[in-house]
C-alpha positions in Angstrom: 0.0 0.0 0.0 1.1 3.5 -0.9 0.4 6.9 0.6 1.4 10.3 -2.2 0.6 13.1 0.1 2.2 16.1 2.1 2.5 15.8 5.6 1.6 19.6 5.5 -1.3 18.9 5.0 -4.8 18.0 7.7 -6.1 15.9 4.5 -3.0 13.9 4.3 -2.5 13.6 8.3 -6.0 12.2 8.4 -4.6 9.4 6.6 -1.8 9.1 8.4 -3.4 9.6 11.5 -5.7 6.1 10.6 -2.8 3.7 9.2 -0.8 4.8 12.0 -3.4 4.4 14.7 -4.2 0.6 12.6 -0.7 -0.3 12.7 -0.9 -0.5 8.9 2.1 -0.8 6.8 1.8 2.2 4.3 5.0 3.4 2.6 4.5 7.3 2.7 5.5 9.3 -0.8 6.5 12.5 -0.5 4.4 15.1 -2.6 5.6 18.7 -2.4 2.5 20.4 -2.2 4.5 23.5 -1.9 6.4 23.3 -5.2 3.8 21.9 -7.3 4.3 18.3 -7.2 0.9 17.5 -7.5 0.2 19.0 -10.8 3.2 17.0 -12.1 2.0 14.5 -15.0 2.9 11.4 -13.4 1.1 12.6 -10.1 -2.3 13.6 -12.3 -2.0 10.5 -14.1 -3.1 9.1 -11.2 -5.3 11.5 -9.7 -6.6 13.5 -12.3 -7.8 16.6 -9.5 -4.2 17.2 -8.9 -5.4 17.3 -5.0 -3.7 15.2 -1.9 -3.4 12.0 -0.6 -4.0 9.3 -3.1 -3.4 5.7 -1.9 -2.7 2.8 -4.2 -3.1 -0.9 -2.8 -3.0 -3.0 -6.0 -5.1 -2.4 -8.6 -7.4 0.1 -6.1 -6.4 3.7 -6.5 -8.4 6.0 -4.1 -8.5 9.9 -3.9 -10.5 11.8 -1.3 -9.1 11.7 2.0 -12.5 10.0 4.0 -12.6 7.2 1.0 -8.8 5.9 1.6 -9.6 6.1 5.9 -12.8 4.4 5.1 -10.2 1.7 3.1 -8.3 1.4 5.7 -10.4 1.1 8.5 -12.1 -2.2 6.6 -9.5 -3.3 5.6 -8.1 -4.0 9.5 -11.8 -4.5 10.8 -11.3 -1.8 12.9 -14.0 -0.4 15.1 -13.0 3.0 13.7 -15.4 1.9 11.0 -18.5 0.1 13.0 -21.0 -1.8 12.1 -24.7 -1.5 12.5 -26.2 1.7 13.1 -23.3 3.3 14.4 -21.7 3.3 10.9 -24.3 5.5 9.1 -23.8 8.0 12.4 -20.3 8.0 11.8 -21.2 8.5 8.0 -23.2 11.3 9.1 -20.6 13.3 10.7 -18.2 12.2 7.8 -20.1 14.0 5.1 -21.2 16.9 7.3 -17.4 17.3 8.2 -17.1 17.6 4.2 -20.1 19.4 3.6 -20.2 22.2 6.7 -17.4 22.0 8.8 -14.3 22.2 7.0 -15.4 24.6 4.8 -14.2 27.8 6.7 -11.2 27.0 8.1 -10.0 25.6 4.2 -10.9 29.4 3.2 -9.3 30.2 6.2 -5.9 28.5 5.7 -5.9 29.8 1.8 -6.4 33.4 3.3 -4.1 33.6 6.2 -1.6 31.2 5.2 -0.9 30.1 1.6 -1.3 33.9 0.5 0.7 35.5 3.2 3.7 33.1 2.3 3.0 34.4 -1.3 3.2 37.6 -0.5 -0.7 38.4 -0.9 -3.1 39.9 1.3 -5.9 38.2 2.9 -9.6 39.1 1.2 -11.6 40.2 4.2 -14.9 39.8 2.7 -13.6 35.5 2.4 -12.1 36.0 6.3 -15.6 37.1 7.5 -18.3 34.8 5.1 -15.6 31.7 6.8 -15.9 33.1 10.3 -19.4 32.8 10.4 -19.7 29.5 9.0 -17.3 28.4 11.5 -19.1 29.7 14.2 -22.3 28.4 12.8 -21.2 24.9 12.6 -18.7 24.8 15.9 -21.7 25.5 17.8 -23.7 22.8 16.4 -20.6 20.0 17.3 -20.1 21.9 20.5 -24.1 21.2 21.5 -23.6 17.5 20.2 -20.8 16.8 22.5 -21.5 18.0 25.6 -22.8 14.6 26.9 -20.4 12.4 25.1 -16.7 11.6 24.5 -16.5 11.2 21.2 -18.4 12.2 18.2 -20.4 8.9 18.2 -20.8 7.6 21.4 -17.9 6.2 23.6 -15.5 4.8 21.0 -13.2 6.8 18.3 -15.1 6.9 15.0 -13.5 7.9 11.8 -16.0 10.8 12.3 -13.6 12.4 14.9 -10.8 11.9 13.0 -12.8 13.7 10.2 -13.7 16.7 12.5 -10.4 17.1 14.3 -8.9 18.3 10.5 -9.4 21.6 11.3 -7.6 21.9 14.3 -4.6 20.9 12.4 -4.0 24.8 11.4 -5.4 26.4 14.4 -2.0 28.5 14.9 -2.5 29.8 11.2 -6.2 29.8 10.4 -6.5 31.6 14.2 -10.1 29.8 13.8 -12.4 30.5 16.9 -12.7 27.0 17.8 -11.7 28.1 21.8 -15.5 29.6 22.0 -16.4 26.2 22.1 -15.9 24.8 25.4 -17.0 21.3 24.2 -15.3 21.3 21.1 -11.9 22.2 22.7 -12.6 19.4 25.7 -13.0 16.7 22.9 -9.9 17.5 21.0 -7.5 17.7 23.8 -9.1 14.1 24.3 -8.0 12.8 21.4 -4.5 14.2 21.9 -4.5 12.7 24.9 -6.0 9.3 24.0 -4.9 9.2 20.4 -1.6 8.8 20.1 -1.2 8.9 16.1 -3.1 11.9 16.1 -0.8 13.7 18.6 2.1 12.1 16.4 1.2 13.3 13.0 0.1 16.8 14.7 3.6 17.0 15.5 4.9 15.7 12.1 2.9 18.4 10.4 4.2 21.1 12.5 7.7 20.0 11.7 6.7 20.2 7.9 5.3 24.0 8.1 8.7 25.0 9.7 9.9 23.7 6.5 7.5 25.3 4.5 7.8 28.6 6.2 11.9 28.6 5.8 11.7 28.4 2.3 9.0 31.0 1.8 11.8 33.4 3.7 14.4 32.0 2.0 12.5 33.2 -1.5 11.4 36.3 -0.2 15.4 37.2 0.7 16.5 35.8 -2.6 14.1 38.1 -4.6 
């Protein structure tokens, strides 16, 4: 099995997050996000949206972040993807992740991060419409998990896994996710209980350092 992604990335450390978590033997391929590597012909040749991860396992090729954890999870049997009712909840969550959720903080990370390290301003009118959805939907997940650990029940879902992408960027999106005391109690949990997630949350950090040293390094060379 093979893994093209950036660890830059929340998509990619989902990913991660699952085979790591599964003890799954992935080998990781390196796709510079940063320099384009993804719009490369080999790479579109294989996914055709030029977006990361793609997994290969054989003659499967999967793009779309959920779909390959999805994969995984059934793959191993793993009660990250459960059976019975509990799967179409975790469903649920998955698509509303896709659908609501991640929607602000992905305007919010092109805004205050991939422009400023291109030397653009944020658009303000972008900044705002994605502040307000993120408010809208944090307080939605906030309300859900006030009486529960996890975003279905008492046992890590993929769903949480799904949900906990934004926080990936918090110290660049500056999302407002700390007005939700619920929201902030959960993702410390899985920090603290989830030991690939705290992993590749330190892997990614270690990759934006990168990122960010050779956005100075360009901006002194110019």
């Amino acid at each position: 099995m093979q893994l093209y992604g950036d660890r830059g990335s929340s998509n990619t450390r989902r990913v991660l997050t699952v085979a790591r978590h599964l003890q799954l033997d992935v080998e990781f391929i390196f796709v510079n996000l940063f320099a384009g590597e993804n719009r490369t012909p080999p790479y579109l040749a294989l996914n055709p949206n030029g977006t990361i991860p793609t997994f290969i396992d054989g003659d499967v090729v999967l793009f779309e972040a959920s779909a390959i954890m999805i994969y995984l999870a059934e793959k191993a049997g793993s009660t990250l993807w459960p059976d019975g009712a509990a799967r179409f909840e975790t469903l649920k969550w998955m698509f509303w992740a896709a659908e609501h959720f991640r929607r602000g903080p992905s305007t919010l990370i092109e805004e205050r991060f991939i422009k400023r390290i291109q030397g653009h301003a944020e658009d303000a009118a972008l900044v705002g419409d994605a502040l307000k959805s993120i408010h809208r939907y944090a307080a939605v997940l906030d309300a859900h998990l006030r009486d529960r650990p996890f975003v279905v029940g008492h046992t890590l879902t993929l769903a949480d896994i799904d949900l906990a992408a934004p926080f990936s960027h918090i110290p660049r999106t500056r999302a407002p996710f700390d007005a939700y005391p619920y929201l902030m109690i959960w993702h410390q949990r899985l920090i603290d209980s989830v030991p690939a997630w705290r992993s590749t949350g330190e892997d990614l950090e270690r990759r934006i350092a990168e990122i960010q040293s050779a956005a100075a390094a360009r901006t002194r060379a110019a």
